[in-house]
N, C-alpha and C positions, 0 to 999 in steps of 0.2 A: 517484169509485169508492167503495163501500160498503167498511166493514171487512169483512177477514176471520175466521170460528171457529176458534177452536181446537179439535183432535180432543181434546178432554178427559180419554180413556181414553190418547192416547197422552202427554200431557203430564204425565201421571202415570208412565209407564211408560221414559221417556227424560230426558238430563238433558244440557245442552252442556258441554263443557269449555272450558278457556279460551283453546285454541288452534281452537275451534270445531268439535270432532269432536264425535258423538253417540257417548254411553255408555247400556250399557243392563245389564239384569240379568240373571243366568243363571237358566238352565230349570234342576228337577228339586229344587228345595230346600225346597219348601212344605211337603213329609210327606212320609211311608213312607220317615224319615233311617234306621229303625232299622235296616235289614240294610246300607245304606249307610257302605265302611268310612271312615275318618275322614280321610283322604289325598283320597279322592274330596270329600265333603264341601267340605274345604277349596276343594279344586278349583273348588267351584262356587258359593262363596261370595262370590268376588269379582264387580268387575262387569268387563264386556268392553264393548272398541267395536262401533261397528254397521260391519256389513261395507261398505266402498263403493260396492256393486251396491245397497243398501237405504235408502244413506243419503238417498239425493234423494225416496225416496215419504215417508220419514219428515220429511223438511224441508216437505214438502207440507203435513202434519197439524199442522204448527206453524209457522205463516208467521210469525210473531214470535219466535222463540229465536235 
């Protein structure tokens, strides 16, 4: 059986932890911080897991993590 690709846009985009969950990064943080009050900000600075409805298409795109 041939190898499999990696989705290289999602392997950029996703990262496993060490108990095997997928972590991903929050929307909204790239620009337009500045009307954004700083509580929020924060808020979205961290990163979040992926939800478990998403996580099996995303395991698809990275058959190797």
């Amino acid at each position: 059986m041939p190898k499999l690709k990696t989705r290289r846009a999602a392997a950029k985009r996703f990262e496993v932890t060490g108990s095997g969950k997928l972590r991903r990064r929050k929307a909204f943080k790239s620009h337009l911080l500045e009307h954004k009050n700083a509580k929020r900000r924060l808020r979205i600075s961290g990163k979040s897991d992926v939800h478990e409805r998403d996580a099996d298409n995303v395991r698809l795109m990275l058959p190797y993590l």
